[in-house]
C-alpha positions in Angstrom: -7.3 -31.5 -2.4 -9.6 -28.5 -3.8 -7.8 -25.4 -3.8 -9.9 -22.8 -1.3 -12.9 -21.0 -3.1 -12.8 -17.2 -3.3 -15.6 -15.1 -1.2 -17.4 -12.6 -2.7 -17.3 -9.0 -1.1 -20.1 -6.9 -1.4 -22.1 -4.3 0.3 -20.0 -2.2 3.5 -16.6 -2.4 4.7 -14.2 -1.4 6.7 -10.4 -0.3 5.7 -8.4 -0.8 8.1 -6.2 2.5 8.0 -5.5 5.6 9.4 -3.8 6.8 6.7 -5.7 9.7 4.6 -3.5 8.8 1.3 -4.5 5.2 1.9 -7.9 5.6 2.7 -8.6 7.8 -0.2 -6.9 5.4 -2.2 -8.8 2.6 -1.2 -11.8 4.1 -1.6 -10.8 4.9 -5.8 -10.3 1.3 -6.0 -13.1 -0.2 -4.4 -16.2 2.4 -5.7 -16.2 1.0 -9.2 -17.8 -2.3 -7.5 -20.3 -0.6 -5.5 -18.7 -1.5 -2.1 -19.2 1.3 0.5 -15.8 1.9 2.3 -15.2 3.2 5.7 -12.2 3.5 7.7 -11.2 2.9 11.3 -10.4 6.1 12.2 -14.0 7.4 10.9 -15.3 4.3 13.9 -13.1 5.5 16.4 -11.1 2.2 15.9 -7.4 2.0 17.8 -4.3 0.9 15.7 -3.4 -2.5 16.5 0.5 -2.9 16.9 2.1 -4.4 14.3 3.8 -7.4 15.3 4.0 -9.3 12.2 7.7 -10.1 10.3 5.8 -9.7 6.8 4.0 -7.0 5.2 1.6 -9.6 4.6 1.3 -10.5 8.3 0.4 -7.1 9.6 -2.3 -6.6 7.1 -3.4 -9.6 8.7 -3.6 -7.9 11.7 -4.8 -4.5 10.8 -7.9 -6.6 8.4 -8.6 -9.4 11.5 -8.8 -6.5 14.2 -11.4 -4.1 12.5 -13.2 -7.3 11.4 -13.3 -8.3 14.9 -14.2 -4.8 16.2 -17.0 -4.0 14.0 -18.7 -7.1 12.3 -17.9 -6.4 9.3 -15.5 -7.4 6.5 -12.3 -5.3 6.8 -9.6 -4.6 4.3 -6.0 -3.7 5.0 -3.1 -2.7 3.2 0.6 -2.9 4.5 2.9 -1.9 2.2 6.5 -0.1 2.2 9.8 0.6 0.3 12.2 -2.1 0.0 16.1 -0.4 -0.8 18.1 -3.1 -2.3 21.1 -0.7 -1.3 19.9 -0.6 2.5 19.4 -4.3 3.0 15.6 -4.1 2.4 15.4 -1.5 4.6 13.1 0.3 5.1 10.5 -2.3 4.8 7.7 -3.4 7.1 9.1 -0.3 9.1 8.9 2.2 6.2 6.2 4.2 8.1 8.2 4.0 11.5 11.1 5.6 9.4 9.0 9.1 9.1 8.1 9.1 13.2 5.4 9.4 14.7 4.9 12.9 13.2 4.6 11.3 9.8 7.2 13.7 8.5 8.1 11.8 5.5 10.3 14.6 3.9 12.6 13.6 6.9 12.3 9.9 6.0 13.0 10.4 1.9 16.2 12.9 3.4 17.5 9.8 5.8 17.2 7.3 2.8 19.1 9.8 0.4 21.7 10.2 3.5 22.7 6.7 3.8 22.8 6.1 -0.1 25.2 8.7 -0.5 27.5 7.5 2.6 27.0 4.3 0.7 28.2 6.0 -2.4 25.2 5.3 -4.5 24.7 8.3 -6.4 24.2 6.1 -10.1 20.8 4.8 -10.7 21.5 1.0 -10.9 23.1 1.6 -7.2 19.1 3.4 -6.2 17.0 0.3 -6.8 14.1 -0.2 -5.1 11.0 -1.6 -5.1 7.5 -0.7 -3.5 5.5 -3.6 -1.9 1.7 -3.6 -1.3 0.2 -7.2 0.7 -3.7 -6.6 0.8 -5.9 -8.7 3.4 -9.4 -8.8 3.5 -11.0 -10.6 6.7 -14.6 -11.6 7.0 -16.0 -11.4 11.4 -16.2 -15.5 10.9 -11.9 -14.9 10.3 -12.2 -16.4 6.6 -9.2 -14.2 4.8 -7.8 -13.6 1.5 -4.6 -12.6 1.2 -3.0 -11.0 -2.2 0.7 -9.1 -2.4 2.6 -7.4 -5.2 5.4 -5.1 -6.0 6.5 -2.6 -8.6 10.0 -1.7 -9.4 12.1 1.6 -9.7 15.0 4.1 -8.6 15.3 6.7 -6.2 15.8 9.9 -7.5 16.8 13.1 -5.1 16.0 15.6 -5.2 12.3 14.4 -4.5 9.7 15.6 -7.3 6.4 16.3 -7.1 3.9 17.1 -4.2 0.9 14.3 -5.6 0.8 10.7 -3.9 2.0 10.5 0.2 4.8 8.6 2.0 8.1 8.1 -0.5 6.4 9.3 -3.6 8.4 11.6 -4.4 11.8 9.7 -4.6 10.4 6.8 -6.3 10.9 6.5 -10.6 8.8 3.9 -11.3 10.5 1.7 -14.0 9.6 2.7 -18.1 8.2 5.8 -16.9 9.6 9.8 -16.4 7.3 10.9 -13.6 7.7 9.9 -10.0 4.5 8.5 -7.8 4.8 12.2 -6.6 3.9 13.8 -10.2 1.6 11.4 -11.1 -2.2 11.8 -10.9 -4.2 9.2 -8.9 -5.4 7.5 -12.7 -1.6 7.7 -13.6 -0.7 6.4 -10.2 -3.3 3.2 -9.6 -6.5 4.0 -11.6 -7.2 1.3 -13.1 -8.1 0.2 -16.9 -9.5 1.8 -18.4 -8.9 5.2 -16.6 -5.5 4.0 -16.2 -3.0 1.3 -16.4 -3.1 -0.3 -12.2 0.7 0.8 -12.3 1.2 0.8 -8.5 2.1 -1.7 -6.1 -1.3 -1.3 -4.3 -3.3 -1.4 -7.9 -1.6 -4.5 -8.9 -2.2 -6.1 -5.5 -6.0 -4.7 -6.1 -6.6 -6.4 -9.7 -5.3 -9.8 -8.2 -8.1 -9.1 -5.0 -10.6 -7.9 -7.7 -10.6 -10.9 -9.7 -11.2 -13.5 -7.0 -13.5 -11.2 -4.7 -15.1 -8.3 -6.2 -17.9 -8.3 -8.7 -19.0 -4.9 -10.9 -22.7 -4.3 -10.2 
């Protein structure tokens, strides 16, 4: 049996966040291929719940729900911070961690807090890893699905005041900045600006292959 062929996206869509950080993220990655992005909070959109057991499941929902909503193809991003220490944790609930104030300082304090009553305080005891599952979903509820991860420690204090979310804490691996020092082209720009280091940019180049074309 064939394998699936890839559908090409082109002309509007819709990201299915509310996140600023995400959105503006999104927005870097998608411009160079002459997509116009808008989000769900700019349609008035509501936040599905997130029901899924997998990052990659509640992008599913986030993409099929704006899809649905609007007629248009809609992209979605879940992602979070895996802690090998904690289990996994936080995971699919890394945003749930910072409450429903968003106060992520908080979250990045917790996660230092339960590493040190862990007594992880040496850097091959602070492994983590960020994961980013993209899904983009056409109204007609054909998808494409893409996921990857990048690996690093967590260093506290937290550093820097670029990025959003668990920046700050997270070393990625072969590098001396954190995600919170890094510029957006350090961060996820990608080649040749910069080298698609994130977990979301190296979800990106696998979605950009198979559905994007540069005008």
């Amino acid at each position: 049996m064939s394998a699936r062929p890839h559908r090409l996206l082109t002309g509007r869509l819709v990201v299915a966040t509310h996140n600023a950080g995400k959105l503006r993220e999104m927005r870097e990655l998608v411009a160079p291929y002459g997509v116009e992005a808008v989000s769900a909070g700019e349609l008035g959109l509501g936040e599905p719940e997130e029901t899924g057991t997998t990052f990659r499941d509640n992008a599913h929902i986030k993409a099929a729900a704006a899809a649905a909503a609007t007629g248009l193809p809609a992209f979605a991003d879940d992602s979070g911070l895996a802690v090998e220490a904690l289990g996994g944790a936080p995971g699919i609930h890394s945003a749930r961690w910072a409450g429903p104030d968003k106060d992520f300082a908080r979250a990045m304090a917790d996660i230092h807090e339960k590493l040190v009553a862990l007594g992880a305080s040496a850097p091959a005891q602070r492994r983590a890893h960020f994961v980013s599952a993209l899904c983009v979903v056409w109204p007609d509820g054909h998808r494409e699905d893409f996921e990857a991860r990048v690996d690093g420690v967590l260093v506290w204090p937290p550093r820097g005041n670029l990025g959003f979310g668990y920046d700050p804490m997270f070393l990625p691996d072969g590098h001396a900045l954190t995600f919170g020092e890094m510029s957006s082209d350090e961060k996820h720009g990608l080649p040749p600006r910069g080298k698609g280091l994130s977990h979301r940019a190296r979800a990106f180049v696998k979605l950009a292959e198979a559905c994007l074309e540069r005008p």
